[in-house]
C-alpha positions, 0 to 999 in steps of 0.5 A: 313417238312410238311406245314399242320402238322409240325410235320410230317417229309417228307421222303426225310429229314428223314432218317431210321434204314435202312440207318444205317444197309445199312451203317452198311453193306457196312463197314462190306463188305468192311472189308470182302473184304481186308482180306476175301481171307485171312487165319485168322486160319492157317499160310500160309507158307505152301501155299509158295508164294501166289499170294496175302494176307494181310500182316503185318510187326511187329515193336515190333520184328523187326531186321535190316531186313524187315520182313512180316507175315500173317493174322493168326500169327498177331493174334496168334504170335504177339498179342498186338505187334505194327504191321504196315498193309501192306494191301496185297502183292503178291508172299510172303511167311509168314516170322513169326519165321524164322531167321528174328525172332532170337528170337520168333518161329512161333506157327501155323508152326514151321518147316520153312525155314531160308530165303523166298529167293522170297519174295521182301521187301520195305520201308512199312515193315519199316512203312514208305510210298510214296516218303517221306518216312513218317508212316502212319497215319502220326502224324505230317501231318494235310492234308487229304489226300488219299493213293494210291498203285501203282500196280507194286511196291505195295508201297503207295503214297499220292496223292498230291505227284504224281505229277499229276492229280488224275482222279476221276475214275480208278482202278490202279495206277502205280508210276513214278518210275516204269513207267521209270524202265518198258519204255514199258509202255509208249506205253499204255499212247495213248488212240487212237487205233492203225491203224495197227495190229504191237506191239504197242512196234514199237510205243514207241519211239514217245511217250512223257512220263508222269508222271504216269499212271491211269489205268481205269478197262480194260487197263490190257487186252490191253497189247500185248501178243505177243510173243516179249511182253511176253518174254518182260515181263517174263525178267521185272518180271512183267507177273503178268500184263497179269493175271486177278486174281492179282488185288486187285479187284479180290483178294477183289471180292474173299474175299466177296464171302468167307465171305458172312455169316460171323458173325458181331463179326469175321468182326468187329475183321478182321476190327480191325486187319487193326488197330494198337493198339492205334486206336483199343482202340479208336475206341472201346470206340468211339463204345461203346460211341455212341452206348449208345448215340445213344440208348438214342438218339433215345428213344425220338424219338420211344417214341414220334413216331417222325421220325427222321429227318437228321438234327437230325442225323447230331445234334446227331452226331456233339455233339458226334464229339464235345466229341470225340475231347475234349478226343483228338481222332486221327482223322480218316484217309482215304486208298484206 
């Protein structure tokens, strides 16, 4: 506040409608990264076995057998179905209206295959998460937590149930489990370079294993390519590894040079497609809620020439906080 007008708010304690477009902006690139290299018109059967795409497991339709579908028939076959987000997958292929479907037909590709006989399930086409298997968001946890998807198995896991100390900065994560089923990995857990230009394979036998392994944006482009090392890999279904192309960054950076003008509805409807239906209903009267709110709100302020102030801010936004919890919101939940 201004010592000669206290009336006058000094710039670093108020914030603008810039700060909220900028804000604004950031949730809508980031909506366009998760599904912008994804296909929300057509079914990607087609295409076979892509190297990575945003799934979903429908619960509605479910069989005894795990099943994933694509972006597309999410919004065109299984419209208001409960439907688990799956984030992304690699190397599926859209199992919508075969015969793990006995019931219902895909609408975008109707001639398919009975079985994708390469596609690789897990407990997430169940719903479930990390190593105690529980939904989420889970309605019976209270501890914020963050998710993280191991690189190789893509299953979820709460940080907490790692096991070890998640790093403030890294890219990739791969679990326990994994690390013991690929021991080779071990050998990429030595920060010091190696003295001699031998595979780092002649090396493992004197390491001591952790626990898991976090990997910061370059520990890919360490992994030996010799030719021992690659056999290695081919024969451990995990070559992926040597493929820029496979992370989740790269598939989010495509995603965002796809979908640099698209429309603020296409992206708020992308974000919603990450919802299950219940959250999708909350989050649009949360929306429309705070939206008038916050037009009446800031009409005092044009009105009076106030600049608004980030106390005011957080104010306006406590008081929506204390009426979102009086219509029992579920509480926001955090995915990395």
């Amino acid at each position: 506040m201004s010592a000669e007008n206290p009336n006058i708010v000094d710039d670093d304690d108020s914030l603008s409608l810039v700060d909220v477009l900028n804000e604004q902006a950031r949730l809508q690139a980031d909506a366009s990264a998760v599904l912008g290299d994804s296909d929300e018109s057509n079914c990607t059967y087609a295409k076979g076995y892509i190297q990575r795409q945003a799934l979903y497991a429908c619960a509605t339709c479910s069989s005894t057998e795990p099943a994933g579908i694509c972006l597309a028939c999410s919004y065109q076959c299984h419209e208001g179905h409960e439907l688990y987000e799956l984030y992304t997958k690699r190397f599926f292929r859209c199992d919508c209206g075969n015969s793990k479907f006995p019931e219902s037909l895909c609408k975008l590709e109707k001639a398919k295959d009975p079985v994708n006989i390469q596609n690789k399930y897990s407990q997430n086409f169940r719903g479930v998460y990390c190593t105690c298997a529980r939904p989420y968001p889970d309605p019976e946890d209270e501890i914020e937590d963050e998710m993280i998807q191991c690189v190789i198995c893509e299953d979820w896991f709460h940080g907490r149930h790692l096991n070890a100390t998640v790093p403030e900065d890294f890219h990739e994560m791969i679990c326990t489990c994994c690390m013991d089923k690929h021991s080779f990995l071990w050998a990429y857990q030595v920060d010091s370079p190696s003295k001699s230009f031998t595979c780092k394979l002649f090396n493992i036998c004197s390491l001591q294993n952790t626990v898991v392994h976090f990997g910061n944006g370059h520990w890919r482009t360490k992994l030996c390519r010799c030719a021992e090392c690659k056999k290695l890999y081919e024969e451990e279904g995990v070559s992926f590894l040597l493929d820029p192309k496979d992370t989740v960054q790269a598939y989010e950076e495509r995603g965002k040079m796809k979908t640099p003008c698209m429309s603020e509805i296409d992206l708020e409807r992308r974000a919603l497609s990450q919802m299950n239906r219940v959250q999708q209903v909350e989050l649009l009267q949360g929306f429309m809620d705070l939206k008038t709110e916050l037009q009446e709100f800031l009409k005092g302020f044009a009105s009076s020439g106030r600049v608004v102030a980030e106390e005011d801010i957080r104010g306006f936004f406590s008081r929506m906080e204390a009426k979102r919890r009086e219509r029992n919101f579920v509480p926001q939940y955090f995915c990395k």
